[in-house]
C-alpha positions in Angstrom: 16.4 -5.9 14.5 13.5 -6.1 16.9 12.5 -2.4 16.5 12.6 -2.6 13.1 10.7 -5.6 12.6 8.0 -4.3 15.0 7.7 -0.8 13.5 7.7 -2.9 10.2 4.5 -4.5 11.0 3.2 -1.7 13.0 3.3 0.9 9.2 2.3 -2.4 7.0 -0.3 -3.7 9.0 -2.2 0.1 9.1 -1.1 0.5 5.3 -2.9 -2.9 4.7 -5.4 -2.0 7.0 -6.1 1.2 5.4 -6.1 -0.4 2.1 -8.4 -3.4 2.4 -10.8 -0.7 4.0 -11.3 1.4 0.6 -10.7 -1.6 -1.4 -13.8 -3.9 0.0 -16.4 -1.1 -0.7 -14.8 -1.4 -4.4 -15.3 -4.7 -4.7 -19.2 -5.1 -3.3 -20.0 -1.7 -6.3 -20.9 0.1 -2.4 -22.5 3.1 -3.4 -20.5 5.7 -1.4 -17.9 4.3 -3.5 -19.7 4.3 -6.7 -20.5 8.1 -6.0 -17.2 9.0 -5.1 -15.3 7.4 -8.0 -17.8 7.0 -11.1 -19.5 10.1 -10.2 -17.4 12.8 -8.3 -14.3 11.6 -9.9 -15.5 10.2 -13.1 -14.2 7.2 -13.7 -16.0 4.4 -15.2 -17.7 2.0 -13.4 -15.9 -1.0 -14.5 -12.9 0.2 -13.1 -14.3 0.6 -10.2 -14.1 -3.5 -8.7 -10.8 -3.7 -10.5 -9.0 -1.4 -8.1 -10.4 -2.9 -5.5 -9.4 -6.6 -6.3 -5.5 -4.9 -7.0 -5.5 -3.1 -3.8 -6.6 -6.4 -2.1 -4.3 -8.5 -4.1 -1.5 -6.2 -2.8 -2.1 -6.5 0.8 -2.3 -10.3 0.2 1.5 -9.9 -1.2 2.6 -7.5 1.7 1.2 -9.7 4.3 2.4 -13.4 2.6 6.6 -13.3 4.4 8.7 -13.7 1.3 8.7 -12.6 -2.2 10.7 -9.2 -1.9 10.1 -8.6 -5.5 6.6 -8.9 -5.5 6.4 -6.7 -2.7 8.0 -4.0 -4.2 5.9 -3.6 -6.7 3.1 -3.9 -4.6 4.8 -0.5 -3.0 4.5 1.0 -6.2 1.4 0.5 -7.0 0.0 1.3 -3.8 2.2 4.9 -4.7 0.2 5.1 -7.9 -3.0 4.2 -6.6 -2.7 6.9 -3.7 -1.1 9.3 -6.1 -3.1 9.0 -8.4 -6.1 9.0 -6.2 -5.1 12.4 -4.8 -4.2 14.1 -8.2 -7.8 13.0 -9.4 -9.2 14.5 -6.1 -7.5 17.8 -6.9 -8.2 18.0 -10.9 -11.9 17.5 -10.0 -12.1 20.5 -8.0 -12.6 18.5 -4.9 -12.7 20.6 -1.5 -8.6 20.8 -0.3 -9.9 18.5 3.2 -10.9 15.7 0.6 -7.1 15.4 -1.0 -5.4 16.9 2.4 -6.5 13.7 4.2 -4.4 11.8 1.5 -1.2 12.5 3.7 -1.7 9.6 6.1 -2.1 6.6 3.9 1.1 8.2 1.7 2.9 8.9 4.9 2.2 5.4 6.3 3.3 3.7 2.6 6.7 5.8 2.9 7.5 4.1 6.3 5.8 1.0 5.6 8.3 1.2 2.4 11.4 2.6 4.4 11.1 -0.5 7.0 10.6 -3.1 4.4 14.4 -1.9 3.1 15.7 -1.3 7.3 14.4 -5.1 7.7 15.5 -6.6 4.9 19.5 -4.8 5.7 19.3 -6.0 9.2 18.1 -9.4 8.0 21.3 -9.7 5.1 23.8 -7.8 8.0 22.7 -10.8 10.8 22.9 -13.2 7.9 26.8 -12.5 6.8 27.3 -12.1 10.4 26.6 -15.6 11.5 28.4 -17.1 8.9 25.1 -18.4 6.9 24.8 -17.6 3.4 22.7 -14.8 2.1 20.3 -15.0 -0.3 19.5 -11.7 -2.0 16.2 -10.4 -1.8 14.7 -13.0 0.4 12.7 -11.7 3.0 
């Protein structure tokens, strides 16, 4: 369980990393990320400090132990907001390095996802094997 409690933090701590990095620029209105959303993606502006307070509110979740819930939809809107981000890269005729570099962060949210479910089996298997009771979905 060691392993997978250090490669757990190891692909959530650069997903969170990763993140809180695009997601502070969105909050301050930065304009690198005013230009790359509002005007080479167009979205609107408002939406632009929303995101941002979302992607930090996730990494809050993922980084606060418990909650497993909460944390998976934090997952999935991570998956949306990455997906999303990419499609929108691509249907705005963005160079193919601009959406290509996309495969990290949705790389890193796969195993940061696939080690969130390896911990919290290793966590329920130690539990039922010392006897204690198991609370499901606890992390």
């Amino acid at each position: 369980m060691k392993k997978t409690k250090i490669f757990y933090w190891i692909f959530n701590g650069l997903l969170c990393f990763l993140m809180l990095g695009s997601a502070i620029p969105d909050i301050i209105m930065d304009p690198m990320a005013i230009k790359g959303m509002h005007e080479d993606l167009g979205y609107p502006r408002y939406f632009i400090p929303f995101i941002g307070v979302a992607k930090s509110l996730g990494v809050l979740a993922i980084l606060i132990p418990g909650n497993t819930r909460l944390k998976e939809w934090v997952y999935a809107g991570f998956a949306y907001d990455l997906i999303g981000a990419t499609y929108s890269i691509a249907a705005a005729g963005q160079p193919v390095v601009n959406y290509v570099g996309m495969v990290l962060p949705l790389t890193l949210l796969t195993l940061a996802y696939i080690f969130h479910h390896k911990l919290l089996r290793a966590r329920a298997a130690a539990g039922t094997a010392s006897g204690k009771p198991v609370l499901a979905g606890v992390s």
